[in-house]
Each structure stands twice: as C-alpha cells, then as structure tokens.
C-alpha positions as CSV (number, residue, x, y, z in Angstrom):
1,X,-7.7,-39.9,24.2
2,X,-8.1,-43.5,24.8
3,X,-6.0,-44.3,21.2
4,X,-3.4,-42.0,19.5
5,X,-5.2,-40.1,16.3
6,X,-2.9,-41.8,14.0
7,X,-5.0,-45.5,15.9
8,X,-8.2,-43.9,15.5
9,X,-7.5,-42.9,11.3
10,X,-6.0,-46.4,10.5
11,X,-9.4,-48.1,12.3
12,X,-11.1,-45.7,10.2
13,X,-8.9,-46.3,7.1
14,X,-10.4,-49.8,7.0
15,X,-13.5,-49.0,7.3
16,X,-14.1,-46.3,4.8
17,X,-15.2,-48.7,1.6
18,X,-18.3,-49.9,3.8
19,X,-18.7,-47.0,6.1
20,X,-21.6,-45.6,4.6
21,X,-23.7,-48.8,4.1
22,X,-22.9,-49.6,8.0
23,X,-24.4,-46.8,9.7
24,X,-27.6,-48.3,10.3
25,X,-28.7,-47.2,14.0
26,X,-31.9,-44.9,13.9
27,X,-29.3,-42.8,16.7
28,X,-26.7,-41.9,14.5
29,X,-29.3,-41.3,11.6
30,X,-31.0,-38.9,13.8
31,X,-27.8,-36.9,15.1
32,X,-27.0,-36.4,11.7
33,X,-30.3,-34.9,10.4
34,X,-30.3,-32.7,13.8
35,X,-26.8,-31.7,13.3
36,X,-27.9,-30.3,9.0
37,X,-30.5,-28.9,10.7
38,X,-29.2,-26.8,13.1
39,X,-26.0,-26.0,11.6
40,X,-28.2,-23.6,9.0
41,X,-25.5,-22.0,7.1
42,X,-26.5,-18.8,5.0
43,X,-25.4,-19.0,1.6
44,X,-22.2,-16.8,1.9
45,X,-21.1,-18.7,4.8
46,X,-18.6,-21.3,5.4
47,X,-18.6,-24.6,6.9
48,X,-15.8,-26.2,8.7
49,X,-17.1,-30.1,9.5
50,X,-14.2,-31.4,12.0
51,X,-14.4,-35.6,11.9
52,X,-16.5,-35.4,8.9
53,X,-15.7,-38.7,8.1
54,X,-17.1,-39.6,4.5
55,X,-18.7,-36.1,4.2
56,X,-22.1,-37.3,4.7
57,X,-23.1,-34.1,7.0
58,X,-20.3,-31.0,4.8
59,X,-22.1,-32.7,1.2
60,X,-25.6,-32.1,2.7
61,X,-24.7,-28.8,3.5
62,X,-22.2,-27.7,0.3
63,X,-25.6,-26.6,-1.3
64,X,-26.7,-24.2,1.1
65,X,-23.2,-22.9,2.1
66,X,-20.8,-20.6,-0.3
67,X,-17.9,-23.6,0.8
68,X,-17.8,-26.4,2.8
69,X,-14.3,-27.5,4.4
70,X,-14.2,-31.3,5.8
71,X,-11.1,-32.3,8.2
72,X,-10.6,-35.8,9.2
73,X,-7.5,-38.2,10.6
74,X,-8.6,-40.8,8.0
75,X,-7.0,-40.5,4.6
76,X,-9.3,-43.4,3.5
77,X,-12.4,-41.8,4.7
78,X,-11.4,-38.1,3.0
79,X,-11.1,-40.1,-0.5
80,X,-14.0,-41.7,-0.1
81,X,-15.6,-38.0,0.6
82,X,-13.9,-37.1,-2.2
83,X,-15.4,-39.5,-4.6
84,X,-18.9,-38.7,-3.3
85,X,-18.3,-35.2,-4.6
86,X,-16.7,-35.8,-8.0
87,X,-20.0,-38.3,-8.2
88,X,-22.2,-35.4,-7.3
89,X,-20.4,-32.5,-9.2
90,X,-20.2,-30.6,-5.8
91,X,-17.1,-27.8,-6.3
92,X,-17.4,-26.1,-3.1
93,X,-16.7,-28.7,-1.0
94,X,-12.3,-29.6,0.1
95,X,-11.5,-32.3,1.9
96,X,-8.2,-32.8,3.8
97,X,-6.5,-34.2,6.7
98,X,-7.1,-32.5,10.1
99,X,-8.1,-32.9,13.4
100,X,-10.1,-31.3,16.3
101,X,-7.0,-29.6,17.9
102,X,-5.6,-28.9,14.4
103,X,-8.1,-28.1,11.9
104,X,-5.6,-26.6,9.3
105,X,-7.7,-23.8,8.5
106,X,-6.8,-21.1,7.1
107,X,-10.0,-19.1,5.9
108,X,-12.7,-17.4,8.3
109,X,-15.6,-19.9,9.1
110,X,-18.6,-19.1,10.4
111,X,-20.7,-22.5,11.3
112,X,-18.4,-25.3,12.7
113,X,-20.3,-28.8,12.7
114,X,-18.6,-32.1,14.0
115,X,-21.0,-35.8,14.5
116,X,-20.0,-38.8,16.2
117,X,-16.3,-37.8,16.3
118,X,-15.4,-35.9,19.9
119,X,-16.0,-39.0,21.7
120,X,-12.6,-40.1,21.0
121,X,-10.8,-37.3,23.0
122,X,-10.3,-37.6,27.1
123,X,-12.5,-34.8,28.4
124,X,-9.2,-32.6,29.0
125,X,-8.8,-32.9,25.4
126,X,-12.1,-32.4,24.6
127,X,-12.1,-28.9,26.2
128,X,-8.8,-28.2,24.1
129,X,-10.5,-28.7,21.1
130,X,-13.7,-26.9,22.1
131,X,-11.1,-23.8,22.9
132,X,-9.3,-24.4,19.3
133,X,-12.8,-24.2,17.4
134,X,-13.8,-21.3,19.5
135,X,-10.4,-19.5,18.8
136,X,-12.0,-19.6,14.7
137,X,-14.3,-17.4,15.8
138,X,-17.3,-19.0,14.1
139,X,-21.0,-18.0,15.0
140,X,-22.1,-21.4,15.9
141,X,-21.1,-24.5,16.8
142,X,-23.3,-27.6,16.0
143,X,-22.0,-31.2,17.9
144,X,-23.4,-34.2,17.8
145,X,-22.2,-37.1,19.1
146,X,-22.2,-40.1,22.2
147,X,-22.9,-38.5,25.5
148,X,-24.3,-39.4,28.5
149,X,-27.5,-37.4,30.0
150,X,-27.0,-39.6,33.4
151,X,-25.3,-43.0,33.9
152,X,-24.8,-44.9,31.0
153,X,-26.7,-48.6,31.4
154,X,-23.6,-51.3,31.3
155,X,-25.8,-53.6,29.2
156,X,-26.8,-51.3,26.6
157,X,-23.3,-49.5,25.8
158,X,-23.4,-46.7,22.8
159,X,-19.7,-47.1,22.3
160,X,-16.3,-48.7,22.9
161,X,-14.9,-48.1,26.3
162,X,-11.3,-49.8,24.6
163,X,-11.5,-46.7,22.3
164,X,-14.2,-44.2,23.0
165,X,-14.3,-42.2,26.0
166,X,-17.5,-39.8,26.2
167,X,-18.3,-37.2,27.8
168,X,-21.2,-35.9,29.8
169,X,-23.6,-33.6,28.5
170,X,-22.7,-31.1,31.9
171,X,-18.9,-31.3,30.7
172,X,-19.4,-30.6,27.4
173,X,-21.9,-28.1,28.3
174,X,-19.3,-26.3,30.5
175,X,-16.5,-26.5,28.0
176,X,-18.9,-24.8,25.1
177,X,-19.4,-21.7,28.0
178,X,-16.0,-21.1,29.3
179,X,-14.8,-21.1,25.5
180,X,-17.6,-18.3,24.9
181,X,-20.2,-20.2,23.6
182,X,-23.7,-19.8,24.8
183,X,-25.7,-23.5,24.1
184,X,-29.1,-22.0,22.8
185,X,-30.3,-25.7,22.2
186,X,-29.9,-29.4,22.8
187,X,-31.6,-32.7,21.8
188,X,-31.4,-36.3,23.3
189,X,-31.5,-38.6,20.9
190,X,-30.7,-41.4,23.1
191,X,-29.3,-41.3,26.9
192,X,-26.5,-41.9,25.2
193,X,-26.5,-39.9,22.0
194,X,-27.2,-36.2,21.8
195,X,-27.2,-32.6,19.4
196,X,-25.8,-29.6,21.5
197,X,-26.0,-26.2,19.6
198,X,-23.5,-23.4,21.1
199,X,-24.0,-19.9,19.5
200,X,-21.6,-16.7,20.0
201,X,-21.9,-13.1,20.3
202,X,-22.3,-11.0,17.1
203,X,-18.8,-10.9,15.2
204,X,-19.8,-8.3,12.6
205,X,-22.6,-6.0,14.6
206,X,-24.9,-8.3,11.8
207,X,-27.3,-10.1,12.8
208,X,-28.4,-13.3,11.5
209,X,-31.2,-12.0,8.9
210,X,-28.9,-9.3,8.0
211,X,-26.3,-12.3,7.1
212,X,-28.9,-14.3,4.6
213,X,-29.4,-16.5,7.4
214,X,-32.4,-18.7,8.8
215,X,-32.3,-20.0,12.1
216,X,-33.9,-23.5,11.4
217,X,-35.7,-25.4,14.9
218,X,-34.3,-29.1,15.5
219,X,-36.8,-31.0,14.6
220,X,-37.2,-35.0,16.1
221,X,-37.5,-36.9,12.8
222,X,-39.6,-39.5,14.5
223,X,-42.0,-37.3,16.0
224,X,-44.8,-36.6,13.3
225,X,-45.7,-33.4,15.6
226,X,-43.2,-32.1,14.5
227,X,-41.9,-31.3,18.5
228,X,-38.7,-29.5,18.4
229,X,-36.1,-30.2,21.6
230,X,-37.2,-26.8,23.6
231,X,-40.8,-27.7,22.8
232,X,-40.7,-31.7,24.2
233,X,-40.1,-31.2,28.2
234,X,-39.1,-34.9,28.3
235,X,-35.5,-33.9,26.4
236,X,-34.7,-31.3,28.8
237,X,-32.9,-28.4,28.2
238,X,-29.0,-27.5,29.1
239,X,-29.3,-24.3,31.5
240,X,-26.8,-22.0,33.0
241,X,-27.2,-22.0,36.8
242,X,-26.6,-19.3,39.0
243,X,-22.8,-19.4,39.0
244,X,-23.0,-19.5,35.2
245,X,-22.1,-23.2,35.0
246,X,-24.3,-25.4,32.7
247,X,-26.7,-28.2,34.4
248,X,-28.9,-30.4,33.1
249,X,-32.5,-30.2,33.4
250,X,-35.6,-32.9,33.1
C-alpha cells in the first residue's frame, strides 16, 4: 500500500461533502453501472460492498437485496452514506468502518461488490484481501476498479502513482483463481479502468434460479447495441491457460 489506511480515510474524510458531485469521468460512471449490473443480488441475498465510499453502488442495490452491508476507512464518507439513506428511507442498508483485509462481518454474504477502491493496496496486499473476501464464502465477487490491460500511457495516467498503485488485469485475474474464484466475465472500460466478475462453486447444491436469482449480462452503457463484454471481441476476455493461470486475450 502506497499510504497507510488510516492516510487513505483522512484524504477521503475531506472529500466526502463534495464526493458525489466530483465524480464526473464517463470511466468511473461506467464501472459503477457495470459493477450494479453484474453484482445481481437475489432478493434474500446479502451484499457486502468493501470501499463503498458514499454508498452510491450498496443504495442502488439495497432494493434488490434482503441487506446491504457497506465497509469503508473513511468515517466521513460512511456518514455521508448514512445520510443518503435516512434521505431515501432505505432500512436495509448498515454502514460501518471496515476494510478489505478486515471487513468486520459477521453475517453470511453471498455477493461481495467493491469499485474504485483495491487500487490502493500493493498487489501482495491485494491478493490478501482477495483471499479474506474469498474466506466469506460468497457466490460472486463483482470488482471494479483502475487496472491496466497493457502498459499504462505516462501522459494519460488514470490515477495517482504518490497514492494509488494498480494492478494488472493478469494479477488480479490470478489472485481471483488461486482464492477459488472462477472470472466468468470482464469489461474494459478504459485501458486503464475495468469490471472483473469472479463466481464460485455452488455453496448450497442450489443453483442460481433455485436462489431467486437472475444472472444479468454487463451491458456497455455507451453502446446503443446493447454489446455485452463476451459479445464485443475488442474487450477481450480473461481466460485460463493451460496451466490454469489467467491471461489476457484481444
């Protein structure tokens, strides 16, 4: 981690009040709808949303879930996700102070989301969180957030290096598989920005119909075809190879 987490939920602390209004880039707009999307929670499911920030992606989904649990290392952030859901009489939704290593959960959860948020862990730490959500057992595993699907152009940076450290999209891929995740999809928003969904083996012997629950297709918002990520060739999909590591594909 490039900053401590107590660094990181100060930075944030002073930027909760405007947060919201600031998150302008088409990018981060995108993960976030990709992220709802794919996360598909069946009504008697729970969601855990790990760096969920103001609770812009755990609100969306509160409706559509039995309980949504938000975790963050910014107090100021988690009030202002709190006030968003007195404003919008949402009940099923608790926010509280946690982190990626330490979620503080202790309740069964069955979709685990997290957007812009990973990026601030060194990859090491990155796999140790990856190996913390997959020790929840959950059925999936939605992440979006700043990766790179090949070298990153200098001039056009998608985050911090002072305070960011990404990943690429072959680590992360490989840290999803040896935790026991299979990545059944992925989108690139941006070479540097993209969706990565990581599904496991049937907890229950139920399958996902049985559950209530409907496997929704991510969807590029700015395609009016409608293309989904497995349908565009361009995006490319994360593949296993024969030794059972992850690689990229175009």
């Amino acid at each position: 981690m490039t900053n401590s987490s107590e660094d990181h939920g100060a930075r944030f602390d002073e930027k909760a009040a405007s947060y919201d209004d600031d998150q302008e880039s088409p990018e981060y707009r995108r993960s976030v709808e990709a992220v709802i999307a794919s996360a598909a929670p069946g009504p008697g499911e729970t969601v855990l949303d790990v760096g969920t920030g103001t609770g812009a992606i755990a609100l969306a989904l509160a409706g559509r879930a039995k309980r949504v649990l938000g975790r963050d290392v910014s107090e100021g952030m988690l009030d202002r996700a709190r006030e968003k859901a007195a404003a919008e009489a949402i009940e099923n939704a608790d926010f509280e102070e946690g982190r990626f290593r330490e979620p503080r959960v202790t309740e069964p959860v069955d979709v685990v989301v997290s957007n812009f948020a990973m990026h601030h862990l060194a990859d090491e730490e990155k796999r140790e969180a990856i190996e913390t959500i997959a020790g929840l057992e959950p059925r999936r595993f939605v992440l979006g957030d700043v990766m790179f699907f090949g070298e990153p152009d200098p001039d056009e940076p998608f985050f911090s290096p002072e305070v960011d450290d990404p990943a690429t999209v072959g680590t992360l891929a490989d840290a999803l598989t040896d935790a026991g995740f299979s990545l059944t999809a992925v989108e690139r928003v941006h070479d540097q920005v993209g969706v990565l969904v990581a599904d496991r083996a049937e907890r229950d012997g139920h399958s996902d119909a049985e559950r209530g629950v409907e496997s929704e297709a991510v969807t590029d918002p700015g395609d009016p075809e409608g293309e989904t990520a497995t349908d565009t060739a361009s995006e490319g999909l994360i593949v296993p190879d024969e030794g059972g590591a992850a690689s990229y594909e175009e």
